[in-house]
N, C-alpha and C positions, 0 to 999 in steps of 0.2 A: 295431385299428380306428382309424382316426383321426375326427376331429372335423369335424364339419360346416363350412363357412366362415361361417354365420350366427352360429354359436356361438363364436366364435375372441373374442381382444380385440383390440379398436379401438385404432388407432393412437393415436400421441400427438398428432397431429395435431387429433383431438378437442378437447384441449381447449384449442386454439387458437381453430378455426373456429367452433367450435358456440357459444360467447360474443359472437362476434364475428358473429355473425348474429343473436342473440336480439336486440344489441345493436342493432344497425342496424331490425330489425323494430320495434323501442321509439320509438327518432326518428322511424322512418315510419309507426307509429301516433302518434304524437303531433300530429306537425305536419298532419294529415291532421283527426284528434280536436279539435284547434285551430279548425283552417278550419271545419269542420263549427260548431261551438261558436257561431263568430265570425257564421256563417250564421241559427243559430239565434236570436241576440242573448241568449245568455249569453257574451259575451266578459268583463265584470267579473271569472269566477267564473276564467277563463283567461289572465289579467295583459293582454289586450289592449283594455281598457276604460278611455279616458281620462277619462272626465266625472264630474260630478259629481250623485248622489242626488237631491237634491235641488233643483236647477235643473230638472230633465225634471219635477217635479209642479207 
């Protein structure tokens, strides 16, 4: 009886792409989590916040 192809093992390829995509998903939530951040005016908390505390009171 052979083996279903769902059940087979994944190429090696695997764990080339699949890092390499998690990867890319990470910058592009990030830089997206950023903008959004930036929008909200928590940029301090996301290194895009030049001023200073205590001048704004």
């Amino acid at each position: 009886m052979e083996t279903p192809e769902l059940l087979t093992t994944p190429p090696v390829t695997h764990l080339v792409y699949i890092p390499f995509i998690l990867f890319i998903g990470i910058v592009i939530g990030f830089v997206i989590g950023r903008k959004a951040g930036m929008r909200a005016g928590e940029a301090e908390y996301l290194g895009g916040y030049d001023g200073d505390e205590d001048l704004l009171d």
